[in-house]
N, C-alpha and C positions, 0 to 999 in steps of 0.2 A: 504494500500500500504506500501513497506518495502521500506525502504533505507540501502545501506548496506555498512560499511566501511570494505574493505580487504588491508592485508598485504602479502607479497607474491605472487600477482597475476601474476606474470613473470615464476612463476616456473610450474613444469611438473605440481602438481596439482591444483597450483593457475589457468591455464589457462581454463581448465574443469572447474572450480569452476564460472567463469565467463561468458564461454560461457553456462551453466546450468544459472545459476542467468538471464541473457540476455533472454533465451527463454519462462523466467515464465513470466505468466504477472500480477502477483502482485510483480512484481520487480518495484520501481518507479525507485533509481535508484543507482549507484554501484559507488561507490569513491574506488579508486587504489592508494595507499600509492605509491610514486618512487621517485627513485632518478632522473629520467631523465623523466619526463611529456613529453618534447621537443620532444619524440620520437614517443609517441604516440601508442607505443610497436605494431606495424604493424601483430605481429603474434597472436595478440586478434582481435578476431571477433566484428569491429566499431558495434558500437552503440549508438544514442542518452541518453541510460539509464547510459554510461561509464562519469566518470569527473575522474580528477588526484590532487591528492596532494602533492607537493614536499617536498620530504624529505626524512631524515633516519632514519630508527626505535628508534636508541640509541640517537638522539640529538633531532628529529623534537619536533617542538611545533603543538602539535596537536589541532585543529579548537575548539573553543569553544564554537562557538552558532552554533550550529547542530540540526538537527531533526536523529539524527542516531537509527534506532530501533533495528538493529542486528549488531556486529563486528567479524570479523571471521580472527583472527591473523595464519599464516602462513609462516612467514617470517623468514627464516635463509636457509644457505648455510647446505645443508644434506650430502654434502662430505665431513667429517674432513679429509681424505687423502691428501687432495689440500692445506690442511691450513699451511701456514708457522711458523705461532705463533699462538699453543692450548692455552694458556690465553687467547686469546684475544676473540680468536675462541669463546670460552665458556659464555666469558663474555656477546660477541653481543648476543649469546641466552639469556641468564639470563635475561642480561640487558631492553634488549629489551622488552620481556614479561611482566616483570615486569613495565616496562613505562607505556606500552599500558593499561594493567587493573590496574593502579591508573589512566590512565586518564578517563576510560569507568564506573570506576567508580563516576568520578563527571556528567554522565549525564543520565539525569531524562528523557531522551526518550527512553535509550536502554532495550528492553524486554529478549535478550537474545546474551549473547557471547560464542563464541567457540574457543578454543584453541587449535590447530595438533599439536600432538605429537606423539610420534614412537613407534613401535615395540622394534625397538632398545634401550630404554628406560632399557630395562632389561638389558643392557649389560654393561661392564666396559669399556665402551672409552669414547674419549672424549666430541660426541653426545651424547651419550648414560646418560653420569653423567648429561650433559646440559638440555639434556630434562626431568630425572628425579626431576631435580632442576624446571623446570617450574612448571609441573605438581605438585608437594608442594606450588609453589605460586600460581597456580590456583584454589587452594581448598581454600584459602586463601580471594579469589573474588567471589558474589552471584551477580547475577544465571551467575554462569559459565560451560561448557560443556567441554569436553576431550575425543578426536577422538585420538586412537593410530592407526595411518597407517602403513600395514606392503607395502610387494612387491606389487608393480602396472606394469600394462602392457597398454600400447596405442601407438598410430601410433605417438605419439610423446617420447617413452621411450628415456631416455636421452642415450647416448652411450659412453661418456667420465666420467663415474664416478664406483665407486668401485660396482657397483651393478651385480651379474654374469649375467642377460638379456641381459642390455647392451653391456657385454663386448662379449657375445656372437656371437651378432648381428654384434658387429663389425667385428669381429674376420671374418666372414662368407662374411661381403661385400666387405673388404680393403685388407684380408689376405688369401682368398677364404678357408681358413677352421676352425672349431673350435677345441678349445685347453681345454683341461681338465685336471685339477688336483683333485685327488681323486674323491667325489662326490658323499659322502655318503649323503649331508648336502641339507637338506628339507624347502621347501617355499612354500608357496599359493599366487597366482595369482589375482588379482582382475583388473577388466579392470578399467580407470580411470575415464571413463563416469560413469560408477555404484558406483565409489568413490564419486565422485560429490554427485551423488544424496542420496547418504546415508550418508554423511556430514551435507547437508542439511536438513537431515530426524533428524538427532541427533540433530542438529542445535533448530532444532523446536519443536522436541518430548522429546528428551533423559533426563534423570537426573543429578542433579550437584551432589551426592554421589557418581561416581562410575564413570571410562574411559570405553568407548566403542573402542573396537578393528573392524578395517577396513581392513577387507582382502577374498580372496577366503576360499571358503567350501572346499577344494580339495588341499593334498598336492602333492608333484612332488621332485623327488631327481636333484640334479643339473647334473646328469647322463643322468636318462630322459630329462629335457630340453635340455641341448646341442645336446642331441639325435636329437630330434625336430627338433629345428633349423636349425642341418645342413643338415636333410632332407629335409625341407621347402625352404631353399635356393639352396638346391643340391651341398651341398661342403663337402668334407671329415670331417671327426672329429678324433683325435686325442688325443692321451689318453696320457699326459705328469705325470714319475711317479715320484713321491715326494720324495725328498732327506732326508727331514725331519721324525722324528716318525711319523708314520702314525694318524692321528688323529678320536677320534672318533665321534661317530652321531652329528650332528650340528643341532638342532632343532630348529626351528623358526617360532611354530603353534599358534595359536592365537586362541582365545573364544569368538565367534561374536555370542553366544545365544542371547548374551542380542542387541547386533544391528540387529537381524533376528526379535528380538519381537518386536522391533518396526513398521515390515512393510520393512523392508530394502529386498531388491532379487536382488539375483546374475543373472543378464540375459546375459553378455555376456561370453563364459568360454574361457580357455586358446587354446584352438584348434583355435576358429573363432578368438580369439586373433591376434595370430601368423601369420594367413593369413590375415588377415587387416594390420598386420605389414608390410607384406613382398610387401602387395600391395602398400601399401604406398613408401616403399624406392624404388622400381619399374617405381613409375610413379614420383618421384623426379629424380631418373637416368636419365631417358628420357626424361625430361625438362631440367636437365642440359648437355645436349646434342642437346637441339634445335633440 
């Protein structure tokens, strides 16, 4: 039986991650790092296998007599666009990572840690340097693992952060149409259920030499998508054109050979995606409607 400590379970793919972990049944049982226990985070699926620890990544003092056999750290804000102060921003990444495997390192029960990190990792912002910075300290910790996740899609894709899905989505429910700018710039899709479980799969299988990339087989220009969408929803779309030099190809493909050898499969694609989206914000409407 596994016991499992997470950080991050609050977020889009902390909560997959939990409600996967919940349905295994060699899960004994799953502790949730939070600042707020008291809440009981209502949008995780209850379970007897859930306990809570309070705290925050960069101060908590984390449990010492444990039976922990796996830790899977996912905890930081993925929007640096919201952040008021990038220092700080960078720091709670760093920091934090860094807490967590010098503590997972003083215990003699854990068989295996995993650390998400991004896509964006390649890039020059201020996520981007922060998670390159983990990913250096995590090579640093044995047996440590390194999931780079790129774009995810599920009936919970967040809609207030700089990702073009969401802003789609929204764009389509609050503004009845989608707004494009340019849209040369290419993404793969992976639903967050199939993230879950190929997290898990890396978790359990993957090597500590090397980061495995978490994303769709399939890329898609952000032309096509908004295409999508505002067909799926049935609202115009709208092609806003850019003031600025036009920019060229915006690439952001990923190399999941080595997550496909493991056994990892893509079972849901961005088509049935998109309509499980749409059912979803559907059948949210009309309960906020009584």
């Amino acid at each position: 039986m596994k016991n499992y400590f997470l950080t991050g379970a609050t977020g889009f793919v902390g909560r997959a991650l939990v409600r996967e972990l919940i349905r295994r049944p060699d899960t004994s049982s799953i502790t949730l790092l939070t600042r707020q226990p008291q809440l009981r985070w209502p949008m995780l699926s209850w379970s007897p296998k859930l306990k809570f620890y309070e705290g925050d990544i960069t101060s908590v003092q984390f449990p010492h007599d444990s039976s922990f056999t796996h830790i899977i750290h996912g905890a930081n804000e993925a929007n640096d666009l919201l952040q008021p102060d990038a220092h700080r921003y960078y720091y709670t990444i760093v920091e934090g990572t860094e807490r967590l495997l010098d503590w997972a390192d003083t215990l003699p029960t854990v068989e295996e840690v995993l650390v998400l990190s991004s896509g964006a990792a390649a890039r020059d912002t201020v996520y981007g340097r922060a998670k390159r910075q983990c990913e250096r300290i995590t090579t640093a910790h044995a047996p440590c693992k390194i999931a780079r996740i790129y774009s995810l899609i599920g009936e919970e894709t967040p809609l207030n952060g700089q990702y073009a899905l969401g802003q789609f989505i929204a764009q389509a429910l609050y503004d009845k149409e989608v707004r494009l700018w340019g849209g040369n710039a290419q993404r793969t899709y992976l639903h967050v259920e199939d993230a879950a479980r190929w997290l898990l799969t890396i978790l359990e299988h993957g090597r500590t030499d090397m980061p495995y990339d978490v994303a769709g087989d399939t890329s898609v220009t952000m032309e096509e998508l908004a295409t999508k969408v505002a067909k799926l929803f049935g609202v115009p779309l709208k092609h806003i054109e850019e003031t600025a030099a036009p920019r060229g190809p915006d690439l952001y493909i990923p190399h999941i050979a080595p997550t496909l050898a493991l056994g990892c499969e893509q079972t849901i694609y961005l088509e049935e995606a998109l309509t499980r989206l749409r059912g979803h914000f559907s059948q949210s409407t009309r309960e906020e409607r009584g």
